[in-house]
N, C-alpha and C positions, 0 to 999 in steps of 0.2 A: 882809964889812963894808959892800961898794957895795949888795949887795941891801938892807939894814938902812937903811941911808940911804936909798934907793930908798921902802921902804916907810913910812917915818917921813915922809918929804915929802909923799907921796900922802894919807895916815890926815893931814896936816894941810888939804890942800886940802881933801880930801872933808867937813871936819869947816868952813870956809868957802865951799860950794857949789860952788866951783869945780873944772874938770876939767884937771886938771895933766899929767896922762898918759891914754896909749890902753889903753879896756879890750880884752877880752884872749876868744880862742874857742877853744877847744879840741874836738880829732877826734885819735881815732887814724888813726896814715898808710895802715895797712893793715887789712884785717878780708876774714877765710877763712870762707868759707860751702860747702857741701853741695850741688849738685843735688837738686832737690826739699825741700829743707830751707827751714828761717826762720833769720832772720838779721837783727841791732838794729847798727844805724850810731851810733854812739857820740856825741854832739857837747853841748858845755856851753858855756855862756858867764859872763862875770861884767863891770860896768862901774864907774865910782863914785859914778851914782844910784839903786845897784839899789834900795835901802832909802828912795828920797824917788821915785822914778819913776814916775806913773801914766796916763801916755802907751800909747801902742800897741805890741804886740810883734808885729814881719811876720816867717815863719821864711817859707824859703822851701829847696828842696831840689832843685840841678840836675845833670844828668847830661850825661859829656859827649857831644860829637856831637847834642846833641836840642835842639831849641830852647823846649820848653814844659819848663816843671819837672816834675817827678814828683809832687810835694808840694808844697804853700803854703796856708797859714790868716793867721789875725791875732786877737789877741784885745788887750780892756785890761789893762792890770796894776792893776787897782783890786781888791780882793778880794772886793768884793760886787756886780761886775757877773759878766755871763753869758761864759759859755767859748769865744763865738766862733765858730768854723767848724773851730775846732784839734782839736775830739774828732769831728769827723764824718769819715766813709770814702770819699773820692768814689773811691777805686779801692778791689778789693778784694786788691789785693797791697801797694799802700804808703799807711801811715798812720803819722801822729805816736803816738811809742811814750813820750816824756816829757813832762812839763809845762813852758810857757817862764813860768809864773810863778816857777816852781823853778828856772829858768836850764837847763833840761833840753830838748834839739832833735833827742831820738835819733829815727831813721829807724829802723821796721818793715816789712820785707819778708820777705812769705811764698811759699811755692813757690818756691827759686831758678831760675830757667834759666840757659844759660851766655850769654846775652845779657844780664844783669843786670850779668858782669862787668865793670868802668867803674870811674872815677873818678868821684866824687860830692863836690858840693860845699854844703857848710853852710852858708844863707847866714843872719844877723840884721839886720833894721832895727830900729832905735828911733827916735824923732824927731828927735836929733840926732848919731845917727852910725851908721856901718851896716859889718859886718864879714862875713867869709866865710873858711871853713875847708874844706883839700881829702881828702877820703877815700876811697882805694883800694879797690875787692868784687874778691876772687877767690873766683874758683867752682871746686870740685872738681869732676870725673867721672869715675867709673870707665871706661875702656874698655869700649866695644861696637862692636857690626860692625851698621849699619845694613842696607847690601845686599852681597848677593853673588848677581852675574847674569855671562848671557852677551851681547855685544852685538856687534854690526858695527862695525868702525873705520871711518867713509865715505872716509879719506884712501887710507890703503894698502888698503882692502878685506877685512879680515881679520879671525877672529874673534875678539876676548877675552875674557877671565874681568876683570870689575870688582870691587876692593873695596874699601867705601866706611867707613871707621869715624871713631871721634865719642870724644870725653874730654877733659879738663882735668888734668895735660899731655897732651898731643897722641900718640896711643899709635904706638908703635912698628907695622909689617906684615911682620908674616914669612909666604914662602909655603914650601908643602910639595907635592910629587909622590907619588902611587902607584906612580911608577916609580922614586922615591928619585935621580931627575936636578938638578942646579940647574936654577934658572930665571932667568932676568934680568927683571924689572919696573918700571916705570914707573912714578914715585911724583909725586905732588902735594900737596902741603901746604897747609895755609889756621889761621884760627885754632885752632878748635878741632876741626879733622877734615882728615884725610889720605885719599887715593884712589891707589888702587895696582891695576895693571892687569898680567896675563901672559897670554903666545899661550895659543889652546887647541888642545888636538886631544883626539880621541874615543879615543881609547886611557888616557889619565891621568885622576884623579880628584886633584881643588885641596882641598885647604887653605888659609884664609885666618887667621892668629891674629894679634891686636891686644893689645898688650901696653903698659901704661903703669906708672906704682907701685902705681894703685890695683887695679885688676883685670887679667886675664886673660881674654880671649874665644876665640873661634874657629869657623867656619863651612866646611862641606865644599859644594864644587860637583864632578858630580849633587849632590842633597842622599842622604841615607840615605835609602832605603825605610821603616826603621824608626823615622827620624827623623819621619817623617812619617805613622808609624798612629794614633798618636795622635789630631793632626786628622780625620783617616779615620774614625777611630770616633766622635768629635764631631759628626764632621758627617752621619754614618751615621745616629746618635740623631735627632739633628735631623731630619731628610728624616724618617725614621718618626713621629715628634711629631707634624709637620706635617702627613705622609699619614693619619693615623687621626685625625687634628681636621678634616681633611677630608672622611673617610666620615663621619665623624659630623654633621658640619653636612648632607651630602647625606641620609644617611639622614633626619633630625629634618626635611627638607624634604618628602621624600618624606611624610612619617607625616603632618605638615599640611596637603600637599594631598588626600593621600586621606581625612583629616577633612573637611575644607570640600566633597568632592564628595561623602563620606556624607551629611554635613546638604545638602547640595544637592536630592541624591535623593529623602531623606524627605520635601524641602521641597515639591517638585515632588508626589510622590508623594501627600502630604496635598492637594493642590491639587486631584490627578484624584479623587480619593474625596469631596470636596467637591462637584463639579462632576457626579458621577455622581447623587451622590444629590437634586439641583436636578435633573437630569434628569428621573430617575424620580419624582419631587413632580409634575413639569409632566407626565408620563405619565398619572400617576393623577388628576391634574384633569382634564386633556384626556376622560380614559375615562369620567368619571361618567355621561356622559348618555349616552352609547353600550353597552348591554348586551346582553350573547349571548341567541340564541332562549330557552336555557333556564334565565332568570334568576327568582330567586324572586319572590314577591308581592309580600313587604317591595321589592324592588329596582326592581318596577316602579312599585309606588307613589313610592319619592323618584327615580326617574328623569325626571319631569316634577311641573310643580309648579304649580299647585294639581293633587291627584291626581283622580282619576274617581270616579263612587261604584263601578265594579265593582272598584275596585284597593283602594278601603277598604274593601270588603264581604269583599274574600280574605284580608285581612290580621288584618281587628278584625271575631270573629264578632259581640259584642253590635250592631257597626252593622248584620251581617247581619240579625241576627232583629229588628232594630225594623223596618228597610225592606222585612221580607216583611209585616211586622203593618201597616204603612202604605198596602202597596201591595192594590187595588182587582179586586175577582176577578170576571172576567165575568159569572160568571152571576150574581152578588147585585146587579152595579149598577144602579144607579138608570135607566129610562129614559123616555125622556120620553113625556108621555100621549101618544095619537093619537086625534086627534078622527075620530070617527065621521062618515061618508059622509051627510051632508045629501042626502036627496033629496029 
């Protein structure tokens, strides 16, 4: 009957402008999320201007222990302005999953880690009043065994077997002997990971098993041999991949420098046959005017130039027989009178 009155007074304020009571934000207390999984933080609001309100809406999203928020936009509540900065990503693990015109301020986070898990706080401004709401992330994780090594104690000097496992609850360490001895170990705890430590000696082979609700793990120190051919032959592939992409870039070098030194040679090569035969040009110029004893007519005629008449008379017989016909025979020439002896 108080709530009914409660809300009869309100619905008459609200219906006079006036704010007679505090509006109201709502989160769930708790929300379980997955390791590597997504996960929406739940959170609404409602006031009694929502339906007359076109002011600004600042959603703002803090986690604790951190002093920058994780999330924070602002947009107006007017329905034909622009969305603000509320649909943009500036991380890419937490963004606004609801609409605050819809009174909707859910938190999207992807990928969980177990550092996500935290108390988170909802927080709304409007222009005249501003509220916040708290909401708990837990993260699950299965049980695993991060390391299992041997290491020096520097106090007492001595050696032990470490084992260092990880989960959401915090998994149990049980050890085991090859000689089927108890062991006594030295445990450490933190939030989400336990480290537990035993003597070694070189006679026993360790078991390390981590045990929580969600899984089961477990790690032998030595490791198995067989545990470990796996990688062996991985890495075996590998090394051979890499060796035969190797001869092969050597050899394709090789093949390109013995190209470039074939065109080299040829190169070279055409150069001296070039060179040879400018030689023997400059030979045969050199030799025209120089001819052996027993060179022909023709030869001695363009061996000198303008030729002789005996070198065009051996060559071109018509020059012959005109120059015998021209030429003047003792006994027929002409000689001159001789005057008779005056006495």
């Amino acid at each position: 009957m108080q709530d009914l009155v409660l809300g009869f007074l309100t619905f008459l304020c609200c219906l006079k402008g006036l704010t007679c009571s505090k509006w109201s934000i709502n989160s769930q207390p708790q929300v379980n999320g997955s390791l590597g999984q997504n996960v929406i933080l739940p959170c609404s609001f409602t006031h009694p201007k929502q339906d007359t309100y076109t002011g600004i809406i600042s959603v703002m999203w803090m986690q604790e222990n951190k002093k920058e928020p994780v999330f924070q936009c602002s947009l107006s509540n007017k329905t034909n302005s622009q969305d603000g900065n509320c649909t943009q990503r500036p991380s890419k693990r937490f963004w606004l999953h609801g609409n605050p015109r819809k009174r909707d301020l859910s938190l999207a986070i992807s990928n969980l880690q177990l550092s996500d898990g935290a108390k988170y706080a909802c927080r709304l401004i409007l222009d005249y009043e501003k509220a916040q709401r708290a909401t708990e992330l837990i993260v699950h994780a299965p049980a695993r065994i991060l390391i299992l090594s041997q290491y020096l104690e520097l106090t007492s000097h001595a050696m032990l077997v470490k084992c260092i496992a990880q989960g959401n609850p915090v998994p149990d360490v049980k050890w085991t002997l090859s000689s089927g001895q108890n062991v006594s170990a030295t445990t450490e705890r933190h939030k989400y990971m336990v480290m537990s430590s035993v003597q070694f000696s070189e006679q026993d082979v360790y078991t390390c098993q981590a045990v929580n609700s969600l899984a089961r793990a477990q790690k032998t120190f030595p490791p198995d041999p067989r545990s470990c051919s796996a990688p062996l032959v991985a890495t075996g592939v590998l090394a051979s991949v890499l060796a035969l992409g190797l001869l092969l870039f050597i050899w394709n070098l090789i093949r390109k420098r013995q190209s470039e030194r074939g065109a080299m040679e040829n190169y070279l090569g055409a150069q001296q046959v070039k060179s040879s035969i400018y030689e023997a040009n400059e030979t045969v110029y050199a030799n025209v005017r120089t001819l052996p004893p027993d060179a022909s007519a023709q030869d001695k005629m363009y061996s000198t130039w303008p030729p002789s008449e005996e070198a065009r008379a051996e060559v071109n017989p018509r020059f012959q027989s005109q120059r015998r016909a021209t030429k003047v025979h003792p006994a027929t020439a002409p000689t001159a009178p001789v005057e008779s002896d005056r006495y």
